[in-house]
C-alpha positions in Angstrom: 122.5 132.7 87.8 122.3 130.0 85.4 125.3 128.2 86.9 123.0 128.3 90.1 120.2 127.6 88.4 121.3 124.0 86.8 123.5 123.2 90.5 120.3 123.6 92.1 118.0 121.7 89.3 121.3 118.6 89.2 120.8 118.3 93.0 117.3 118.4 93.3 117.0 116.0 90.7 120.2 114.3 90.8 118.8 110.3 92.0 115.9 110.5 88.8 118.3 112.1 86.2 121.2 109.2 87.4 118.1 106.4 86.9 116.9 107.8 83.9 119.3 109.5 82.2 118.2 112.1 79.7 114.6 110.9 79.0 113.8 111.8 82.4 114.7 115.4 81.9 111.1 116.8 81.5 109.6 115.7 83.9 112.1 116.8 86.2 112.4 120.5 84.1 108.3 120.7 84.7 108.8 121.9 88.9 111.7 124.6 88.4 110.7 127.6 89.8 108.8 131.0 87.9 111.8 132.9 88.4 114.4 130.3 87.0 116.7 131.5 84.3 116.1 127.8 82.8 112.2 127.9 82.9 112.0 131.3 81.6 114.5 130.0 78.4 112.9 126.3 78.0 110.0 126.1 80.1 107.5 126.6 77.4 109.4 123.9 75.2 109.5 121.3 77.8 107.8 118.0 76.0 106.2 116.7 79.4 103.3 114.3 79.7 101.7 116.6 82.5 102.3 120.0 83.3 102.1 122.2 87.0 98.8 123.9 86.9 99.5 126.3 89.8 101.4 126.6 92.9 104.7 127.1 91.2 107.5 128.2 93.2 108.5 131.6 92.9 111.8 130.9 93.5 114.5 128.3 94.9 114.0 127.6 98.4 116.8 127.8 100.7 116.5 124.1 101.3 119.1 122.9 99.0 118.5 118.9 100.3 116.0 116.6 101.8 117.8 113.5 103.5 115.7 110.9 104.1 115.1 108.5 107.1 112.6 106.2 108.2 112.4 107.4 111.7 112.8 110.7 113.8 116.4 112.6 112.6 118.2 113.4 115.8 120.7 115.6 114.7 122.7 115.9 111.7 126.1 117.3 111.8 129.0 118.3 108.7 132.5 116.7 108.4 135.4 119.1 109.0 135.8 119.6 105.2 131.9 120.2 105.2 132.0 117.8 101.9 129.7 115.3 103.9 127.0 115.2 106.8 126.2 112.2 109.3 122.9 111.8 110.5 121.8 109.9 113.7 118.1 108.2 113.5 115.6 106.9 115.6 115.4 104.3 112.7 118.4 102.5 113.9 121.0 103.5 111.6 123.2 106.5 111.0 123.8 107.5 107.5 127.2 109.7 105.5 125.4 111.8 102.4 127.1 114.2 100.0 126.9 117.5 100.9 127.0 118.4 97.3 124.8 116.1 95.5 122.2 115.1 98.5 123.2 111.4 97.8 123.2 109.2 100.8 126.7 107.4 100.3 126.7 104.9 103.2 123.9 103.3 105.8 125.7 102.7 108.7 123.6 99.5 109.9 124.4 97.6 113.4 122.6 99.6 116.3 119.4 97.5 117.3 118.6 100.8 119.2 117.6 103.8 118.4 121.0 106.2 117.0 121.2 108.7 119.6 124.0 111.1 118.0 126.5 110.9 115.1 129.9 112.5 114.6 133.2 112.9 112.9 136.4 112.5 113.9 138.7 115.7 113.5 140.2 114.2 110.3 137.1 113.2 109.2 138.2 109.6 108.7 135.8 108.3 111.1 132.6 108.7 112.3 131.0 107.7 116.0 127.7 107.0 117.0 126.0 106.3 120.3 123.0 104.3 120.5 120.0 103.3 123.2 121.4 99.5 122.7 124.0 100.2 125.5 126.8 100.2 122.6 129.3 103.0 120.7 130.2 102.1 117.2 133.4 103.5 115.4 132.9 103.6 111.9 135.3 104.0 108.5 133.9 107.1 107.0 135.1 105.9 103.3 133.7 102.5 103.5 130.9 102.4 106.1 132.3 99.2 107.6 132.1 99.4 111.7 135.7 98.6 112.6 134.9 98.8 115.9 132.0 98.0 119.0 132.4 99.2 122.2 131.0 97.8 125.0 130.5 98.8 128.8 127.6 100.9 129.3 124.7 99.3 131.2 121.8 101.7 129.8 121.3 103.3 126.8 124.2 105.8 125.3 123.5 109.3 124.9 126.2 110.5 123.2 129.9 110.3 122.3 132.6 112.0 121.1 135.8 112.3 120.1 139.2 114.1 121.5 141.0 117.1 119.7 143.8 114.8 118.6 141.1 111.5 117.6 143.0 109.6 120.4 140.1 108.9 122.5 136.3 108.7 122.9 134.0 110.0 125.6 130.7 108.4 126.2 127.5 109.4 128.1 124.8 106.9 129.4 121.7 106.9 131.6 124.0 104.4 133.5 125.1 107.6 135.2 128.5 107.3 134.3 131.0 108.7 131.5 133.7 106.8 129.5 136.9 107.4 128.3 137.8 105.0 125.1 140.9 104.3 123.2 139.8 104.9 119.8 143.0 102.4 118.5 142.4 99.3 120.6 138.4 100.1 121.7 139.6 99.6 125.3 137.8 101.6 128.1 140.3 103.9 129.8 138.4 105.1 132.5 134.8 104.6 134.0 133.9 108.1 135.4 131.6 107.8 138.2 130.4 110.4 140.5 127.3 111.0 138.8 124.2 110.4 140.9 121.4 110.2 137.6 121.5 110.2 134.3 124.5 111.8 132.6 122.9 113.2 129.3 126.2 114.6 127.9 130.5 115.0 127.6 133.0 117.1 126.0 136.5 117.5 125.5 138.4 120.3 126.1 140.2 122.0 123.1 143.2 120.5 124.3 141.4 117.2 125.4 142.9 117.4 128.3 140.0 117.7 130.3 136.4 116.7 130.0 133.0 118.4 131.3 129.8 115.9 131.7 126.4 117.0 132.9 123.7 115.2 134.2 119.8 115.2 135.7 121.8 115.0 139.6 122.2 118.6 139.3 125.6 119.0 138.7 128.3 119.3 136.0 131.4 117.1 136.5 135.0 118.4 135.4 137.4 115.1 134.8 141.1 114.8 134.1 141.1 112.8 130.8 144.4 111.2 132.0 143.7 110.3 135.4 140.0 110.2 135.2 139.4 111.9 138.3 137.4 114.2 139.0 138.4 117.6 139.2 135.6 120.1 140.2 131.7 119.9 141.0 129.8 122.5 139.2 126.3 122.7 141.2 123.0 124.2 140.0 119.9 124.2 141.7 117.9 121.7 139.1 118.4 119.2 136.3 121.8 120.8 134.2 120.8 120.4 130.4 124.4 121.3 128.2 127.9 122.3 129.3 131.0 122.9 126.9 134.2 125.0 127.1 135.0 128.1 125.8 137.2 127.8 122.5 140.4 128.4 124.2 139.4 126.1 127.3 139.6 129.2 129.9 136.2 128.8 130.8 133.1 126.0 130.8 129.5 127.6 130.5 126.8 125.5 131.7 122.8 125.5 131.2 120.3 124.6 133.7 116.3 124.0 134.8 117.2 126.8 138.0 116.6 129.3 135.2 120.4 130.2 134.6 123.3 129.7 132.7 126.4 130.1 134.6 130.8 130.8 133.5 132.9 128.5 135.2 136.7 129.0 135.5 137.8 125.8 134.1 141.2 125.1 136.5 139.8 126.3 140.0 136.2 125.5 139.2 134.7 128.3 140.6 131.7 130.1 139.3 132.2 133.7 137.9 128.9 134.7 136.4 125.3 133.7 137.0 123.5 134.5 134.0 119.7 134.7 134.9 116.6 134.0 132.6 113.3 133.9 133.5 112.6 130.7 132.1 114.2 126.6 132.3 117.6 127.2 130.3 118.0 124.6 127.7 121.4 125.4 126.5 124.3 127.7 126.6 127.2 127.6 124.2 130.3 130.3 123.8 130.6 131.8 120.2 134.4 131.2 118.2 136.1 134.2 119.5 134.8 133.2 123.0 133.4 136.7 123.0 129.7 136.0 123.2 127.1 133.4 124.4 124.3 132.3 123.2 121.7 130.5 125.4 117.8 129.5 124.5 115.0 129.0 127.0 111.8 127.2 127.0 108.3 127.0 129.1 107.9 123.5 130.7 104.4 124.4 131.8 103.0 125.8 128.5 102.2 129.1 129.9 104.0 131.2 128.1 104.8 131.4 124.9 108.0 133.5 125.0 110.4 131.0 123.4 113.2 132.7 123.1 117.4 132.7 122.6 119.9 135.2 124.5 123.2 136.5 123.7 125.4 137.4 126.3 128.3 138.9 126.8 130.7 136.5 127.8 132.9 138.7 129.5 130.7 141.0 131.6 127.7 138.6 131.8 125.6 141.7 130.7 122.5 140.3 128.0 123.1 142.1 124.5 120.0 141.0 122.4 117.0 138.9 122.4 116.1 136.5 119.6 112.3 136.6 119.3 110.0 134.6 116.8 109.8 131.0 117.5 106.6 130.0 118.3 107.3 126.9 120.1 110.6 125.6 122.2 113.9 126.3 120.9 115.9 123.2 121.8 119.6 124.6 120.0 120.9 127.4 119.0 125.1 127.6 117.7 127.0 130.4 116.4 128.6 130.3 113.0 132.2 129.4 112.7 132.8 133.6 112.2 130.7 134.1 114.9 128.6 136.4 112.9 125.5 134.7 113.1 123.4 132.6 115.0 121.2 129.1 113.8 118.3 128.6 116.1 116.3 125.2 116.0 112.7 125.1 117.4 109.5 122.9 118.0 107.3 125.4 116.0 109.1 123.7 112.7 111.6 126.1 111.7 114.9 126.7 112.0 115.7 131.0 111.9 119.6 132.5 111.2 120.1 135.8 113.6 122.1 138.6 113.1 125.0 138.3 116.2 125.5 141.8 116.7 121.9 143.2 116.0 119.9 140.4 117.1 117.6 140.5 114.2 116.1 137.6 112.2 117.5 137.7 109.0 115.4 134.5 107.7 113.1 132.1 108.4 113.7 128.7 107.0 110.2 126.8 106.7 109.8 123.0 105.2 110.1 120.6 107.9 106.7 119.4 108.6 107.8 118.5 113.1 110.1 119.4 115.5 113.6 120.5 114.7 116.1 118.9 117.1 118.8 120.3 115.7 121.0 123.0 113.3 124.2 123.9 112.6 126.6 126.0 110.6 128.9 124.1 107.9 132.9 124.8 108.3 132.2 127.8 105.4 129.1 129.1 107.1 127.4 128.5 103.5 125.2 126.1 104.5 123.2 125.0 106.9 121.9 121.3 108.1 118.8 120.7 110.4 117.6 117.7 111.7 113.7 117.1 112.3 110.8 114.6 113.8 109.9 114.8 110.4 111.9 112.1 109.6 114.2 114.1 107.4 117.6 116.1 107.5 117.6 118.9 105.1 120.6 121.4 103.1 120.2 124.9 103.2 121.8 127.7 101.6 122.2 130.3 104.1 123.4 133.0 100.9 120.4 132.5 98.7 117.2 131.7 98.1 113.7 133.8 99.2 110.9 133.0 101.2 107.9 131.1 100.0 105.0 132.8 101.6 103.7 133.9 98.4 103.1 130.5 97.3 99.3 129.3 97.5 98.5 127.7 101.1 96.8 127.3 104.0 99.1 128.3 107.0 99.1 124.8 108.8 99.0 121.2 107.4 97.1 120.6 104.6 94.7 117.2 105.8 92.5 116.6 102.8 91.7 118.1 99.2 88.3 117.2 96.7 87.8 118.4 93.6 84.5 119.7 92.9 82.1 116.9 90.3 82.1 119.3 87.3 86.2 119.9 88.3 86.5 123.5 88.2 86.4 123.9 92.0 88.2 122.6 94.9 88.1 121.9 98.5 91.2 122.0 101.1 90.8 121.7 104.9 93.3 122.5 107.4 95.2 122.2 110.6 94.5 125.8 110.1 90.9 125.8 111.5 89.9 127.1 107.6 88.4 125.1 104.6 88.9 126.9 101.8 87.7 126.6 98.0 89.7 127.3 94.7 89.2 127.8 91.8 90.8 125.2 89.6 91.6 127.1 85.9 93.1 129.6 88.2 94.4 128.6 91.5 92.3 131.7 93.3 91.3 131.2 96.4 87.4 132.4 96.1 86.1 131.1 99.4 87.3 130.6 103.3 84.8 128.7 105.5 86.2 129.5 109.2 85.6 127.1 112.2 86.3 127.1 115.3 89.1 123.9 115.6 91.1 122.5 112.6 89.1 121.1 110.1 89.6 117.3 109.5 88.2 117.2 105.7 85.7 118.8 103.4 83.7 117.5 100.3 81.4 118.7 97.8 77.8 117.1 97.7 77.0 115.6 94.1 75.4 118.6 92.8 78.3 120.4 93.5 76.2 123.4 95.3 77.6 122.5 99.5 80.3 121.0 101.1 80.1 119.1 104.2 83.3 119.6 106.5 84.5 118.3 109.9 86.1 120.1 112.3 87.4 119.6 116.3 84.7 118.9 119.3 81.6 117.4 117.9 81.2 119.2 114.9 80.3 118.3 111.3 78.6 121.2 109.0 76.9 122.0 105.6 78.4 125.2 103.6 76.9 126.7 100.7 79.4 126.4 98.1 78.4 129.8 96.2 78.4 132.4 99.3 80.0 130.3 101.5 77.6 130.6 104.2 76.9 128.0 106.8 73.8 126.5 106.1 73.4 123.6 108.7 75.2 121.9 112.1 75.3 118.2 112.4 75.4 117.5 116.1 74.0 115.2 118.6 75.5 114.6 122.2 76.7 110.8 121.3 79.0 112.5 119.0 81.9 112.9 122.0 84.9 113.8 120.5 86.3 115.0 117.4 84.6 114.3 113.7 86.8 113.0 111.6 84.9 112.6 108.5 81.5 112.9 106.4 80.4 112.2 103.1 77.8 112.8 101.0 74.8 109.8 99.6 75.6 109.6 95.7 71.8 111.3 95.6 72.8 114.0 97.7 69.8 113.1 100.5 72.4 111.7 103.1 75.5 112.4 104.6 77.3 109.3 106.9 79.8 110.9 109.5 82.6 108.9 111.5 84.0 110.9 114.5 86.0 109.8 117.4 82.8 108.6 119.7 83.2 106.2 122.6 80.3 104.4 121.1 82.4 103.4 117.9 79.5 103.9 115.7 78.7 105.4 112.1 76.0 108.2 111.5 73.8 108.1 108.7 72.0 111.7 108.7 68.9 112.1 106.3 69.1 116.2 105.4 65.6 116.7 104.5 63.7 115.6 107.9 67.0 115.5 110.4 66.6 112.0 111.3 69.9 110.3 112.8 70.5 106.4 112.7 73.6 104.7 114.3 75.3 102.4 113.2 76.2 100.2 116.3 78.3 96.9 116.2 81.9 97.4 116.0 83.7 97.3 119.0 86.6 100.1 118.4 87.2 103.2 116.8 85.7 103.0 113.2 88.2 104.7 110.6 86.4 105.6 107.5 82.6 105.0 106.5 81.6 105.6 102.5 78.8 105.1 100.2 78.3 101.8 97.6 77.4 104.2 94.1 74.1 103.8 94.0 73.8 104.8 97.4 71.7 101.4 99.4 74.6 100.8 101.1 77.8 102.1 103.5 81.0 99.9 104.2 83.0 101.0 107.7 86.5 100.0 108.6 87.4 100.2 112.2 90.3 99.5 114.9 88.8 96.1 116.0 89.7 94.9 113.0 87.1 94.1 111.2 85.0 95.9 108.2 81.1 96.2 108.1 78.6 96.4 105.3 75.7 98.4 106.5 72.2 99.0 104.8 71.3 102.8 104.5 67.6 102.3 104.4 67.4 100.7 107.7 70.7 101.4 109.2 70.9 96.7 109.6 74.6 95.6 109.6 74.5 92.9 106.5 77.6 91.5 107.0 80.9 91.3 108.9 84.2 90.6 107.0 86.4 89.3 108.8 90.4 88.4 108.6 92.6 91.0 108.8 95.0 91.1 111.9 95.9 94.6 112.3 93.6 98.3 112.6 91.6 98.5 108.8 92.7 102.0 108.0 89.8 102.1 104.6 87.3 100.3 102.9 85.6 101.4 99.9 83.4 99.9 97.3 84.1 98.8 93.7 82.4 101.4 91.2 79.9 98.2 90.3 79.6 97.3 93.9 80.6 93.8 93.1 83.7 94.0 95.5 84.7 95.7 98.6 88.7 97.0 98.8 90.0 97.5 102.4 93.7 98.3 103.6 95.3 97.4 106.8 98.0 98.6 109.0 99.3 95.6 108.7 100.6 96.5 105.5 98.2 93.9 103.7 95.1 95.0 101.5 92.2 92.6 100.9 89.4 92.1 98.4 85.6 91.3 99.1 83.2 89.6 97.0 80.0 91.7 98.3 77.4 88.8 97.0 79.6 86.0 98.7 80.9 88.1 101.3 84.5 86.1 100.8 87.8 87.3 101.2 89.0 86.7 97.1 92.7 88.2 97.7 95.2 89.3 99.9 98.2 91.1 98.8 101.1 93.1 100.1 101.5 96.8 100.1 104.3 98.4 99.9 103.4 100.3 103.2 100.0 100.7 105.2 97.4 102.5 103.2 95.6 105.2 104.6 92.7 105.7 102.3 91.0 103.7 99.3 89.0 105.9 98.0 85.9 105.3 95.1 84.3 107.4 92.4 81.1 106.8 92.0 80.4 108.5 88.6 83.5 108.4 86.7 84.4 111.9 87.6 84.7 112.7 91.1 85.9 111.3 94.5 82.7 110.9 96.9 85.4 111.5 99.9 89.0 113.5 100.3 91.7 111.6 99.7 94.5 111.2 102.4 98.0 109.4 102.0 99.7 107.4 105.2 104.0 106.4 105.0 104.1 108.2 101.4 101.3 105.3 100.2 98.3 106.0 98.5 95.7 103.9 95.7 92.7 105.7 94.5 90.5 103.1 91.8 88.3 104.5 89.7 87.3 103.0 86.0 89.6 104.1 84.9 92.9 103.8 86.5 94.6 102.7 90.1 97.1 105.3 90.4 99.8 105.1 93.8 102.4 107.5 95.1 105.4 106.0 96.6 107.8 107.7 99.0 110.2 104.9 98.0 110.6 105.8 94.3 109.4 109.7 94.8 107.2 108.4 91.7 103.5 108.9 91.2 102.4 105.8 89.0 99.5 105.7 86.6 98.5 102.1 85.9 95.7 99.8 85.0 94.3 97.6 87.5 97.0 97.6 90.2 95.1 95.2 92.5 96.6 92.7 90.2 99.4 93.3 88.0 101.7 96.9 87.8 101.5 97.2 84.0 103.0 101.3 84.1 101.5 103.6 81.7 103.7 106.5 82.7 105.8 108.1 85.3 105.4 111.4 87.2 108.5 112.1 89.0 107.9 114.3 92.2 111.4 115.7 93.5 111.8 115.7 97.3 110.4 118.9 97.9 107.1 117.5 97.0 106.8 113.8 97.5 105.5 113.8 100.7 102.0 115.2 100.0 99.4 114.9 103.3 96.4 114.6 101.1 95.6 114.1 97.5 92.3 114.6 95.0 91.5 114.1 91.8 89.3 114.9 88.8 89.6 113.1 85.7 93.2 114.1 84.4 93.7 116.3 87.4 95.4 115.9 90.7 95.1 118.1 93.8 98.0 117.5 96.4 98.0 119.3 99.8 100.9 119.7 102.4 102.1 119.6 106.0 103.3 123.1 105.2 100.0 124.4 104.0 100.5 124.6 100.4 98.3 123.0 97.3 99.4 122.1 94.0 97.5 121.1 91.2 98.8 119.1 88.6 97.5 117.6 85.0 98.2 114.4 83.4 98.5 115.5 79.1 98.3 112.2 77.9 96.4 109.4 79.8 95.9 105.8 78.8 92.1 104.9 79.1 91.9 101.8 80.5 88.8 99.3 81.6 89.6 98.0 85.3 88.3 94.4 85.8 86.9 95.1 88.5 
């Protein structure tokens, strides 16, 4: 177990501990889980500048590896040897990691399209990828270097393949044709037209003799890979989504929108089973042994929510089990290479391994925070890689590792999390349609304020005594923090969509709300006699509205572009900043109120003299920044805190602290408006560096998820610095 232990602790840490060497150990030793053999031997030895509070893993999670992208993963597939994995990207690029260490070893960089699919050759030597830029690229799987670009298609590319004996390549395109490709010379072979729409995929034959392409027309399309004529017409009633052969190449099975999957016989082309499903098939694929099928179904028109896989039996056509749980659209599902078991990947997130001949779940495997597009066994059937939305690929061990459900969480994503002023308490809201309060020593949940939709964030007032949370159509509300009643409704009819955010006055007396009106304005609501002003003047969507620390005055940041200093006595716009090109995502004041900090999804973030009402700096970021958040007494945030692209800067007197999906790092330092002086380093491994929200108290920082979980972690040793500003 200790041999597991430290394989699964090297890979999960493996790009710090190479950067840092052994003074990084700590901080890496600080997130093993309760139930590691390691912890439980050193864990109380570990010489770390902050520790986990709570939300500790109980235990490894099945995901062995997070592979990163900067765009939607489209699928993610293992070399024959199962030592490496290719994934395709909306980002452009394809990329070859190590199975084994996590490491991306090659960015394969040349598409100027999206990366459509991704996959090895037989020997594993080469790797080829199809692209929305019209193109297929060959690519040396030990160097990266594209030997070869080949050119033909007149649309974009939606995948490609290669032969049993790496001879040749077959391409599918929107161009509504197929091509066959010498892989040697990058000549086109054959341009196999017939198709009368899009053809959305092609296979070989085991013996690549033959090839099978399906398209939107209707129909599935046998070719002879020599000749390239076509052989047989396979006809379905509506758009045919998936066709492949059958191991030994006897048979083709196809999937279809007419509700059915249906056996071919490969050499006469006639059909010999109609397999019927009550729903629009998605796909259909033959286990190893040929003995089985496996098929999975999904609801176009959202009315039911049955999403579902079948087995079949391949020879009598008769349905042996049902896979039930997914909670959304299962768009794959493959056998493993024993045919034994069965990887389903699904819209609702998740990816689930059945049992082939009982048809029971034997687990769920939860992390990815979007759609899964894709799954699939390794050659050993130890592993597992699935591709996501999320932007990621991700390892998992399909032996080991337990579920995480008794981890602390809300049971959607996670959108913002306040500590209470006096730090003992804290606030989550969720996708959930829940806010709930903890408490901070001991990571008990003691309070869950329902609503009605999800809740969009939730703050304590100064006094610490309510909370004032957001949530779906029109609605803003006061809670008692004590019995977590609901004490008051914020509504009026101008209020047209959904709130997005309220805050309370530094004196407790007001609250200012932003919400997704059609009048683009800010409410200021006085709690003692009712009384609503708006705030009227910008000319889009406003994106945050906060309080100046003593309270006489509210800075907004809105789509037009623009940021707004507002009186809160009389409710009279004071000044208009303008200059930045792009959405202002925050504003906030300086703790003084001398300047004004706003960030831009332009990726710039700019500084305001308040007296002058000048623009004094512009800078960089490394990536747009969602929130910019003040304290107005030194101790707590006056509004949740939110992250955007892994980038977030809270400033407080303190310290300017930023998280950085780049580096996986979260960065104490003084003053990082102007210079990046580092006081210390908090590595975050990849389970854990994508937070959706983050709080603080003092030494303390709160960090919420997409998967509903909250972590609470404590800086030991903290530099007190004075900010110039």
């Amino acid at each position: 177990m200790t041999v597991l232990d430290a394989e699964r602790f090297l890979k999960e840490n493996f790009d710090f501990i190479k950067n840092n060497s052994l003074e990084g150990c700590p901080s890496a030793l600080a997130w093993l889980p309760e139930n590691s053999e390691i912890w439980t031997a050193y864990g109380s030895r570990v010489d770390c500048p902050w520790k986990l509070c709570w939300g500790r893993r109980k235990s490894w999670s099945r995901c062995e590896a997070v592979l990163h992208h900067s765009g939607h993963v489209n699928s993610a597939v293992f070399s024959p040897d199962g030592m490496h994995i290719v994934s395709a990207s909306y980002d452009h690029t394809a990329k070859i990691w190590n199975t084994t260490t996590g490491e991306c070893e090659a960015e394969l960089k040349g598409h100027s399209g999206r990366v459509n699919s991704a996959a090895f050759s037989p020997d594993g030597m080469h790797i080829v990828s199809a692209s929305w830029d019209k193109t297929v690229r060959i690519w040396n799987t030990a160097t990266g270097e594209c030997e070869v670009e080949l050119k033909g298609h007149s649309d974009r590319v939606r995948s490609a393949v290669f032969s049993s004996d790496t001879m040749h390549i077959v391409s599918a395109s929107q161009d509504n044709t197929a091509r066959i490709w010498n892989t040697a010379t990058g000549e086109c072979e054959a341009d196999l037209k017939g198709h009368s729409n899009w053809v959305n995929s092609a296979n070989f034959s085991p013996d690549s003799m033959h090839i099978v392409s399906v398209s939107w027309d209707n129909t599935a399309r046998v070719w002879n890979t020599a000749t390239g004529d076509c052989e047989s017409v396979l006809h379905h009633s509506h758009h045919v989504t998936s066709a492949v052969f059958s191991p030994d190449g006897m048979h083709i099975v196809s999937a279809s929108y007419d509700h059915s999957a249906r056996i071919w016989n490969t050499t006469t082309g006639q059909c010999e089973a109609v397999l019927l499903h009550s729903m629009e098939v998605t796909s259909a694929v033959f286990s190893p042994d040929s003995m089985h099928i496996v098929s999975t179904i999904w609801d176009r028109t959202g009315q039911n929510q049955n999403h579902t896989g079948l087995i079949w039996n391949a020879a009598t056509g008769e349905c042996e089990a049902e896979l039930k749980g997914h909670s959304d659209r299962v768009v794959s599902a493959v056998f493993s290479p024993d045919s034994m078991h069965i990887v389903s990947a699904s819209w609702d997130k998740t990816v689930r391994i059945w049992n082939t001949a009982t048809g029971e779940c034997e687990a769920e495997l939860k992390g990815h925070s979007d759609r899964v597009s894709s799954a699939v066994f390794s050659p050993d059937t130890m592993h597992i890689v699935s591709a996501s939305w999320d932007n990621t690929a991700k390892i998992w061990n399909t032996a080991t590792g337990e579920c995480e459900a008794e981890l602390k969480r809300h049971l959607d994503c996670v959108t913002s999390t306040a500590f209470s002023p006096d730090g003992m308490h804290i606030v989550s809201a969720s996708q959930d349609n829940t806010a709930k309060i903890w408490n901070t020593p001991t990571g008990e949940c003691e309070v869950v304020l329902h609503h009605s939709r999800e809740v969009t964030s939730a703050v304590f007032s100064p006094d610490g005594m309510h909370i004032v949370s957001t949530s779906g159509y029109k609605t803003t509300q006061i809670w008692n923090t004590v019995t977590g009643q609901w004490e008051a409704e914020l509504n009026r009819d101008f209020i047209l969509h959904s709130a997005v955010s309220a805050i309370f006055s530094p004196d407790g007396m007001y609250i200012v709300s932003v919400s997704e009106s059609l009048h683009n304005t800010v409410q200021i609501w006085h709690l003692g006699t009712g009384h609503v002003v708006e705030l009227e003047g910008h000319s889009s969507l406003v994106s945050s509205a906060v309080f100046s620390s003593d309270g006489m005055h509210i800075v907004s940041a809105s789509r037009d572009t623009t940021v707004r200093i507002w009186s809160t006595a009389t409710g009279e716009c004071e000044a208009e900043l303008k200059g930045h090109s792009d959405y202002v995502n925050s504003a906030v004041f300086s703790p003084g109120g001398m300047h004004i900090v706003s960030a831009c999804r332009d990726n710039t973030v700019r500084i305001w003299n308040t007296a002058t009402k000048e623009c004094e700096k512009e800078m960089s970021a490394l990536s747009a920044h969602n929130s910019l958040l003040s304290s107005s007494d030194n101790c707590s945030l006056s509004v949740a805190s939110s992250i955007s692209d892994g980038v977030f800067i809270h400033h407080d007197h303190n310290s300017q602290i930023q998280v950085s999906s780049e580096s996986s790092f979260l960065d104490v330092y003084n003053d990082i408006i102007f210079h990046t002086k580092s006081l210390h380093k908090i590595w975050i491994p990849p389970p854990f560096c994508k937070p959706s929200s983050i709080g603080y108290h003092l030494s303390k920082i709160c960090l919420g998820y997409n998967s509903g979980q909250v972590l609470v972690l404590e800086v030991c040793m903290v530099l007190i610095l004075h900010s110039t500003l």
